[in-house]
C-alpha positions as a Markdown table, in Angstrom:
| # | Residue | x | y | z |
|---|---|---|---|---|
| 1 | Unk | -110.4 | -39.2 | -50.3 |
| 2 | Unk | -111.0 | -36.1 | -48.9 |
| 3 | Unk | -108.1 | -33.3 | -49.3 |
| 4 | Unk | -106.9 | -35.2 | -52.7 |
| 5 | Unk | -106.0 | -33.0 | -55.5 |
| 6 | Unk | -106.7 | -34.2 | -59.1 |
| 7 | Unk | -103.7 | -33.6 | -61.0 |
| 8 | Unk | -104.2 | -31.4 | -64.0 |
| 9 | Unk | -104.5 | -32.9 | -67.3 |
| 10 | Unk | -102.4 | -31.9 | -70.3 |
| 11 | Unk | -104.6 | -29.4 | -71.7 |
| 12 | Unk | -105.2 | -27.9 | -68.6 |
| 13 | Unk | -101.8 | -27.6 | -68.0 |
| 14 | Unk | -101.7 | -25.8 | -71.3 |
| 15 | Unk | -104.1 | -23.2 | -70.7 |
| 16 | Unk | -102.7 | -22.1 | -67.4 |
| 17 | Unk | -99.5 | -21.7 | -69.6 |
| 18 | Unk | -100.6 | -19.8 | -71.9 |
| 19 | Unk | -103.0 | -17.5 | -69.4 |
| 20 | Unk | -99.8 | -16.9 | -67.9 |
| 21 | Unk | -96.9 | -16.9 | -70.0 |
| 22 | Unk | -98.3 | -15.4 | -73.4 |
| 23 | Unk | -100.4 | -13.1 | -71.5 |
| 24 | Unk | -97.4 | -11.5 | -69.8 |
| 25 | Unk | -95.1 | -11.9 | -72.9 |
| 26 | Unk | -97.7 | -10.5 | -75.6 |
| 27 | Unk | -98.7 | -7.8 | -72.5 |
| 28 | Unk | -102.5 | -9.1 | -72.9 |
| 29 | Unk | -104.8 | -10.3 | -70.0 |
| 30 | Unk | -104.2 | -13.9 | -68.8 |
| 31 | Unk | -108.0 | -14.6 | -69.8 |
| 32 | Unk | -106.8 | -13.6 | -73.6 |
| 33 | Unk | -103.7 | -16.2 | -73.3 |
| 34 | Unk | -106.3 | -18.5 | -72.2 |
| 35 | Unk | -108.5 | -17.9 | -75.0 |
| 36 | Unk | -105.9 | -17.9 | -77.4 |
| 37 | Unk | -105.5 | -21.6 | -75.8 |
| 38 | Unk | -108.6 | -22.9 | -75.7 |
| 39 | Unk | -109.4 | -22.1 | -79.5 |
| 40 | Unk | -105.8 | -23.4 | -80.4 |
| 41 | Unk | -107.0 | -27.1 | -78.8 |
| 42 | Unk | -110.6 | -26.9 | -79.8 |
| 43 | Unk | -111.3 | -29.2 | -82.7 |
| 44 | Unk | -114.5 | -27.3 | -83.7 |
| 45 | Unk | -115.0 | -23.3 | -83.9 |
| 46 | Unk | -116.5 | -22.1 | -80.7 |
| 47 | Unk | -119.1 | -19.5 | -80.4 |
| 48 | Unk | -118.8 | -16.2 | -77.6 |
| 49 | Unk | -120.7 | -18.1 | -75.3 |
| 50 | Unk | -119.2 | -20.8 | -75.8 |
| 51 | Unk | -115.9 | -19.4 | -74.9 |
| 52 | Unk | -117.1 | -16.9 | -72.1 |
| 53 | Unk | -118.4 | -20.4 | -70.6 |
| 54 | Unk | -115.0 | -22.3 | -71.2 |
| 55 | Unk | -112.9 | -19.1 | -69.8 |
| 56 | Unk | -115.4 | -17.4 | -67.6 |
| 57 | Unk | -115.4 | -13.9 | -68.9 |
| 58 | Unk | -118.1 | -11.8 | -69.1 |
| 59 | Unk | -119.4 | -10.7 | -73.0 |
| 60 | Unk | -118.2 | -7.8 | -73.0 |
| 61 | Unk | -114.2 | -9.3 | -72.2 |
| 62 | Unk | -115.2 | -12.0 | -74.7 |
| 63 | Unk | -115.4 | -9.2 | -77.3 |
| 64 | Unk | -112.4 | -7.2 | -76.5 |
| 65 | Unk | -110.3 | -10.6 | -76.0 |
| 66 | Unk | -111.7 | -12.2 | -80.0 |
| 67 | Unk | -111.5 | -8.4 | -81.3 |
| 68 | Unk | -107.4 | -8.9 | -80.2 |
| 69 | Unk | -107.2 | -12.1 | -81.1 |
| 70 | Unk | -108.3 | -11.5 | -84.6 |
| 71 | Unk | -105.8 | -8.5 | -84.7 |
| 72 | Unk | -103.0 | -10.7 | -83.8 |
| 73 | Unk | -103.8 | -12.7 | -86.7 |
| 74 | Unk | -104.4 | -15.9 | -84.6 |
| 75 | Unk | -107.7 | -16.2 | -84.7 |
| 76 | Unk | -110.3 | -16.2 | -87.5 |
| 77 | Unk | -113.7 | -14.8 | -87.1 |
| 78 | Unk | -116.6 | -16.4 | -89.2 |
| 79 | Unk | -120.3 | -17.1 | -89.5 |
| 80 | Unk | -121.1 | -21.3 | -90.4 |
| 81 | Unk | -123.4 | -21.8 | -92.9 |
| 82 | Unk | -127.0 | -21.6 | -92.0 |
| 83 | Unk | -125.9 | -19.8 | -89.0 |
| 84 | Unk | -127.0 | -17.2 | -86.9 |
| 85 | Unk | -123.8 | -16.0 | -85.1 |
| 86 | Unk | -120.5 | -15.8 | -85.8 |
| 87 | Unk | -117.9 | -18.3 | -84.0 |
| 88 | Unk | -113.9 | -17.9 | -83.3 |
| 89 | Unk | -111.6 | -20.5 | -84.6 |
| 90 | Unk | -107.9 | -20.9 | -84.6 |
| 91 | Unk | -106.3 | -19.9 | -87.9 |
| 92 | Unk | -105.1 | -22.6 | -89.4 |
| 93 | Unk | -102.5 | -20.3 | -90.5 |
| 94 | Unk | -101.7 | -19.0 | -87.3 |
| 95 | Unk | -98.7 | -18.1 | -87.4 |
| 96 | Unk | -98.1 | -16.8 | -90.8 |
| 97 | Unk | -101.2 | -14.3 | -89.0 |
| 98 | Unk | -99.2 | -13.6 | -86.2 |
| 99 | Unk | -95.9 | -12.4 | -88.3 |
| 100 | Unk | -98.0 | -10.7 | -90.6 |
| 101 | Unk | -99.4 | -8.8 | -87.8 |
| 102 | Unk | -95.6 | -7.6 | -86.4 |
| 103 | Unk | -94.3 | -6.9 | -89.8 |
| 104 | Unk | -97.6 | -4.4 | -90.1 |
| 105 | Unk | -97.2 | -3.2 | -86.7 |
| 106 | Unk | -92.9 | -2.5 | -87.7 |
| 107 | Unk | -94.1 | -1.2 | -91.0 |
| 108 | Unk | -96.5 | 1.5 | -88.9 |
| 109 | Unk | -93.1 | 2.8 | -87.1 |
| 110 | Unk | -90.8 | 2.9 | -89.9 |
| 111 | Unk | -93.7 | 5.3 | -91.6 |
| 112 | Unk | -93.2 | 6.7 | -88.2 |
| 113 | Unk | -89.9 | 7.0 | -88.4 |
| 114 | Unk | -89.2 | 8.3 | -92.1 |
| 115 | Unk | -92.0 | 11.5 | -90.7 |
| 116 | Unk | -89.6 | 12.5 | -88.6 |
| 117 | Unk | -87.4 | 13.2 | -91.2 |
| 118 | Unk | -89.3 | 16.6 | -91.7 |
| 119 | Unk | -88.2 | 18.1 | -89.1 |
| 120 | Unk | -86.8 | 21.7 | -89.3 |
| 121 | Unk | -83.5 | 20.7 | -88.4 |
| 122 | Unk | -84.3 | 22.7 | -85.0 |
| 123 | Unk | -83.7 | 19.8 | -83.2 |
| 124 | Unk | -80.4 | 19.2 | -81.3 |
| 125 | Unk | -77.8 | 16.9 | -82.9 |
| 126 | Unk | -78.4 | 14.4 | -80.1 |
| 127 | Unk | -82.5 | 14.2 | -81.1 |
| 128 | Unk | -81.8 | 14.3 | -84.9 |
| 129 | Unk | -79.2 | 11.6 | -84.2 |
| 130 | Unk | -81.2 | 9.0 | -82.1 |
| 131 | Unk | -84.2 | 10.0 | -85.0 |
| 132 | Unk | -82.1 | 8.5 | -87.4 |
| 133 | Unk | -80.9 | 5.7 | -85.4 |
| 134 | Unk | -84.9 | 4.8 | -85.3 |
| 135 | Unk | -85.0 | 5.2 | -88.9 |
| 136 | Unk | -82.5 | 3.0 | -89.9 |
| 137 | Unk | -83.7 | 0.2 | -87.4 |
| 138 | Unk | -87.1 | 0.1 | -88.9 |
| 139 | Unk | -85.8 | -0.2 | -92.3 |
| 140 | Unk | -84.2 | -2.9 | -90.5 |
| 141 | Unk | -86.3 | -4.6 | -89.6 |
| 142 | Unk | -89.0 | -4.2 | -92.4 |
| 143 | Unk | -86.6 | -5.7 | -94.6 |
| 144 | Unk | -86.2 | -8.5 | -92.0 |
| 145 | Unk | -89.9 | -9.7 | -91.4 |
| 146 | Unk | -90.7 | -9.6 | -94.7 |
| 147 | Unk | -87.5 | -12.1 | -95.5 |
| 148 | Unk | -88.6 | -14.1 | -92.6 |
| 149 | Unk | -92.8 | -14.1 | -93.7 |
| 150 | Unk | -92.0 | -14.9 | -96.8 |
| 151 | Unk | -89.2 | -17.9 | -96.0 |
| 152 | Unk | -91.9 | -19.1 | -93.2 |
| 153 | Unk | -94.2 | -19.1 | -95.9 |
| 154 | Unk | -92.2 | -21.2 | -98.3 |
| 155 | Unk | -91.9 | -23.4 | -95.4 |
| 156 | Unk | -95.3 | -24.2 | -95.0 |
């Protein structure tokens, strides 16, 4: 019939999702979110063109989008025996990669904030106060995500 719209099936449903919503939460490009979604439902690992194909981003975007990917500790990176190039597949441990990846990205700010303990003590009260208000929060929150990687990966 002409005009008829073929609902979506699960999986596309799934990938518009995460375009959308872990592209906006994780502040990367919907076609990342949709990466991230295909290589979290594909079965096999999936080469660049493979995915450029599936997502339809040029090879350059491809690259920048696996490069994140692999940053965020999601996906795994890896040449099959016998092969040529490398393919992209979901980590199995996904998200033990994703909480390693904020704990190291916290751990970068609390070094952060412990430089700023050398100051001269030139600095108004008000500055040296919110300093070590930034301090103390990424001590914090070290502590924290370290608790919660290591009980997540007693968990698993």
């Amino acid at each position: 019939m002409a005009g008829t719209e073929v609902a979506p099936t699960g999986a596309e449903t799934l990938l518009d999702d995460f375009a959308v919503v872990i592209g906006q939460t994780m502040g990367w490009p919907p076609t990342a979110g949709r990466t991230a979604g295909v290589l979290m439902l594909s079965e096999l690992p999936m080469s660049a063109q493979q995915l450029q194909a599936e997502v339809g981003a040029s090879a350059g975007s491809m690259s920048e989008i696996t490069r994140l990917l692999i940053d965020n500790g999601v996906v795994h990176r890896f040449k099959a025996p016998g092969a040529r190039h490398f393919v992209y597949q979901w980590r199995p441990d996904a998200w033990v990669g994703c909480l390693e990846h904020q704990l190291r990205q916290v751990e970068t700010l609390c070094d952060l904030a412990h430089g700023t303990e050398a100051t001269d003590g030139t600095l108004p009260e008000t500055t040296r106060l919110r300093l070590r208000d930034m301090v103390d929060y990424y001590d914090f929150m070290v502590v924290r995500l370290t608790g919660v990687l290591e009980e997540y990966r007693a968990r698993r």
